[in-house]
C-alpha positions in Angstrom: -45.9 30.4 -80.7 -42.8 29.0 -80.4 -41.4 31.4 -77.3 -45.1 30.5 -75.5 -44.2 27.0 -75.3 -40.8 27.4 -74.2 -42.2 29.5 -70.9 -44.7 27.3 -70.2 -42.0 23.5 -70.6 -40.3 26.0 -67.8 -42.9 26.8 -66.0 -43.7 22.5 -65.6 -40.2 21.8 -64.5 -40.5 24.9 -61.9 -43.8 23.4 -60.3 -41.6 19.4 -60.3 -39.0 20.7 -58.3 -41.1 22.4 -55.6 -42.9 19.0 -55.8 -39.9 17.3 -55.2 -38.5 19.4 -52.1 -42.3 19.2 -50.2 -41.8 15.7 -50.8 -38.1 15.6 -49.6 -39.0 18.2 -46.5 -42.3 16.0 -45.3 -39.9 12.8 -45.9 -37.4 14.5 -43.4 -39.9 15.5 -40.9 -41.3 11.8 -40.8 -37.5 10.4 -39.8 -37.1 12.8 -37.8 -40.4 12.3 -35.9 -39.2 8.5 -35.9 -35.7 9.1 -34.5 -37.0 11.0 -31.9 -40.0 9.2 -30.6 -38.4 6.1 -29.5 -36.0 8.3 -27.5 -39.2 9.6 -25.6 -40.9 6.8 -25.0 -38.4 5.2 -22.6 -39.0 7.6 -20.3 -42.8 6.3 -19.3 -41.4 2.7 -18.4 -39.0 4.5 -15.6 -42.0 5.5 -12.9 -42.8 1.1 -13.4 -40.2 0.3 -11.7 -40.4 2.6 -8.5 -44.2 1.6 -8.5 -42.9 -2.1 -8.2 -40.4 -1.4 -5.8 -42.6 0.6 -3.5 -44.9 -2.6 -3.8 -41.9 -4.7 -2.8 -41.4 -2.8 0.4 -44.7 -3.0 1.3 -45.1 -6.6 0.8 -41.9 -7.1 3.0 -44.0 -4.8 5.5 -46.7 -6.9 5.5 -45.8 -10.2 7.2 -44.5 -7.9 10.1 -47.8 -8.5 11.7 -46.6 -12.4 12.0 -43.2 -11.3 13.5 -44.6 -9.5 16.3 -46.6 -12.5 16.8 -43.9 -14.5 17.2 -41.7 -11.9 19.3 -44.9 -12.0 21.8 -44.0 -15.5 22.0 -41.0 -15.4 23.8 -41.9 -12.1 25.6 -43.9 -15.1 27.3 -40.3 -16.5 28.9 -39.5 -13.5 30.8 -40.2 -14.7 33.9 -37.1 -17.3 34.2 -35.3 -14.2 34.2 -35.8 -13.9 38.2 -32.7 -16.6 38.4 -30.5 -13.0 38.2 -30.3 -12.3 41.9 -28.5 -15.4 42.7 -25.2 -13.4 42.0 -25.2 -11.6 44.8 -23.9 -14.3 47.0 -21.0 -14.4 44.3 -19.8 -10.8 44.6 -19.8 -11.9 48.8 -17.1 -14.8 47.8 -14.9 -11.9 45.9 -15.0 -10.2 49.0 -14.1 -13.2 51.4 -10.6 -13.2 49.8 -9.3 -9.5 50.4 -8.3 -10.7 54.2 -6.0 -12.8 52.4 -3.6 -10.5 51.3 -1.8 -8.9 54.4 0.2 -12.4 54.8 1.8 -11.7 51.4 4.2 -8.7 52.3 5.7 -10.7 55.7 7.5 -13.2 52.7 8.9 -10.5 50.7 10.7 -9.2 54.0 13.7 -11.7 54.4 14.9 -11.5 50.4 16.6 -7.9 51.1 18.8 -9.7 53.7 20.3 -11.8 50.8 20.8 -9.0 48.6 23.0 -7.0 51.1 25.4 -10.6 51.9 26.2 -10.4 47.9 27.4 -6.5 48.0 30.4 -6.6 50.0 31.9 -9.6 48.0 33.2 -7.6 44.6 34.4 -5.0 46.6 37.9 -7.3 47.8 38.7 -8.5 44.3 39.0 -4.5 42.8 41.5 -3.6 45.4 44.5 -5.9 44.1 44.0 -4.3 40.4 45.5 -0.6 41.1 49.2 -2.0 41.6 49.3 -3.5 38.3 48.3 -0.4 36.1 52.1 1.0 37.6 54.3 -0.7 34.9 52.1 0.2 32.3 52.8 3.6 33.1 56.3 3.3 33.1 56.0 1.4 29.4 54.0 4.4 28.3 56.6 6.5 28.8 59.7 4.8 26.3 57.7 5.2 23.5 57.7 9.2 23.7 61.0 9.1 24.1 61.6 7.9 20.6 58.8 10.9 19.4 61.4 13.5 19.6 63.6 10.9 17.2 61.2 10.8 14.6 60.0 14.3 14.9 63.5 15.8 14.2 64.1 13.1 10.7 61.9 15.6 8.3 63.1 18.9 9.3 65.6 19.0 6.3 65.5 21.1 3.5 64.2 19.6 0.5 65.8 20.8 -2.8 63.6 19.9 -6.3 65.0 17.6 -9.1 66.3 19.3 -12.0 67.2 18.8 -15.8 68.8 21.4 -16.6 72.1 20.9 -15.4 75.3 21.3 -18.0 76.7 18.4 -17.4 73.6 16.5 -18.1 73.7 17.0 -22.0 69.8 16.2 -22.1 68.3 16.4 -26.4 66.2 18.4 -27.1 62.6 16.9 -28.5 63.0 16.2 -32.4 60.3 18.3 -34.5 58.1 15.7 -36.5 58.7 16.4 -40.1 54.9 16.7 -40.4 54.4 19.3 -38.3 57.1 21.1 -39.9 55.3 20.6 -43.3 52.3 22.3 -41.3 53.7 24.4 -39.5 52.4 23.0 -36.1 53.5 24.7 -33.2 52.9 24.7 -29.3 54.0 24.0 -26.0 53.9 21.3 -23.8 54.3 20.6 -19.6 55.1 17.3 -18.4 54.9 16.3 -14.9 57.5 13.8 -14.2 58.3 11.5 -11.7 62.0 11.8 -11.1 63.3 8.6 -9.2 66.1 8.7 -6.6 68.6 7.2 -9.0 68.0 10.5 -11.7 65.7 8.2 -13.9 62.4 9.3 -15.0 59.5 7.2 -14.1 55.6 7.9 -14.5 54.9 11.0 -17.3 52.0 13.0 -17.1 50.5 15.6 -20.0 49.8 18.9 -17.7 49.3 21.2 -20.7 49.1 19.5 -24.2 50.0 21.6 -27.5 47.1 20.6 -28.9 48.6 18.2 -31.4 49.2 14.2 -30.6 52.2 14.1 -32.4 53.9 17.1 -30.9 52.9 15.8 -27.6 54.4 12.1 -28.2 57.6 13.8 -29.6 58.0 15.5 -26.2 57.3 12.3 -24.2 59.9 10.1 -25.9 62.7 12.6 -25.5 61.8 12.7 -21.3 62.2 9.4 -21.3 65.6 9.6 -22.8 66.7 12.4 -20.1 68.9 12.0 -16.7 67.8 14.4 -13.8 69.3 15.2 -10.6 67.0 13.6 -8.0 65.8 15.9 -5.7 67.5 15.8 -1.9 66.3 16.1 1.5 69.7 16.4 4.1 72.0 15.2 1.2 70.0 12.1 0.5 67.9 11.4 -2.9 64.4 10.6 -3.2 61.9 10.5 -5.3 59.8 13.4 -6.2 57.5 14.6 -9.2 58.8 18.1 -11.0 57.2 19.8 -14.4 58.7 20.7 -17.4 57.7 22.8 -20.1 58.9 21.6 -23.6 58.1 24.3 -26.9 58.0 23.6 -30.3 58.4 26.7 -32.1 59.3 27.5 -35.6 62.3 30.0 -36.6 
């Protein structure tokens, strides 16, 4: 007895659900039905307003009965119109004036008279100007002279400045004691502007050694050096020359 009423407290909960989901389904299909009718029904009121529009136009046809009454009207006041052959006499006045204009061309006939008087006056005042360009010619000509001068000043042989003369006695670059410590090494070219008087001037870093300190070590003995200037004919003059200074180990 006990299984029997087990199968049948099942069976009643079965039969609730099903209850439940008809409900549930016929409660869906009643939203949807609502959603979706009020999205159809605005669709009717849209042939309205073409009905009222189409009534619009012909209510504005309507009254044209009254307008063509009153264009009859003044269809009536055509026959001032005849006043239009009257300009005819005016197109004979336009055509009095026409003998007019052979006169004209008998005044422009005496103004090319005036313009041939002015020609031959410039002509006198040219003439006098040819004998004056002469000593300019002649003025021309010192100034070349002096040309060849000046052309034959740089044709001397220009010999470089140097530092490596004996008698010189130029020090060599002091190796940093840091570098030493390190073990830095490298090479650097400085581009020197010798001046006439053996001094150095500006220094330039061509090729640095890749260290600061090694490259500062070289610039502060250049500055302490005496060159011999380089010469063009036996004089001095200033001139930039390059020299390599190497730090190397032993």
């Amino acid at each position: 007895m006990k299984h029997f009423s087990s199968t049948s407290i099942i069976g009643g909960k079965g039969e609730k659900i099903l209850i439940v989901l008809l409900a549930a389904s016929l409660h869906a299909l009643v939203i949807y039905l609502l959603i979706s009718s009020p999205l159809s029904t605005p669709t009717i009121p849209q042939s309205p307003p073409t009905v009222t529009l189409e009534l619009a136009l012909a209510a504005a046809a309507e009254p044209t009965p009254d307008a063509a009454s009153k264009a009859a009207s003044p269809a009536v006041e055509e026959p001032p119109e005849q006043n239009a052959p009257p300009p005819a006499p005016d197109s004979l006045a336009t055509a009095q004036p026409e003998p007019v204009a052979p006169p004209k061309p008998l005044e422009k006939r005496p103004e090319p008279k005036r313009t041939a008087t002015a020609r031959p006056k410039p002509a006198p005042q040219r003439t006098p100007s040819p004998p004056a360009d002469a000593p300019s010619a002649g003025a021309s000509a010192a100034p070349t002279s002096s040309n060849p001068a000046t052309a034959a000043a740089p044709t001397g042989v220009l010999t470089p400045a140097s530092a490596s003369a004996a008698h010189l006695n130029n020090p060599a670059p002091r190796y940093p004691a840091l570098a030493l410590k390190r073990k830095w090494q490298g090479t650097v070219t400085l581009r020197v502007r010798v001046l006439a008087n053996g001094k150095p001037g500006e220094i330039q870093i061509v090729n640095s050694s890749r260290y600061d300190m090694l490259d500062r070590a070289a610039i502060a003995a250049v500055r302490q050096w005496t060159f011999v200037p380089a010469q063009r004919d036996g004089a001095p003059l200033d001139s930039w020359a390059s020299f390599p200074l190497s730090f190397k180990l032993q």
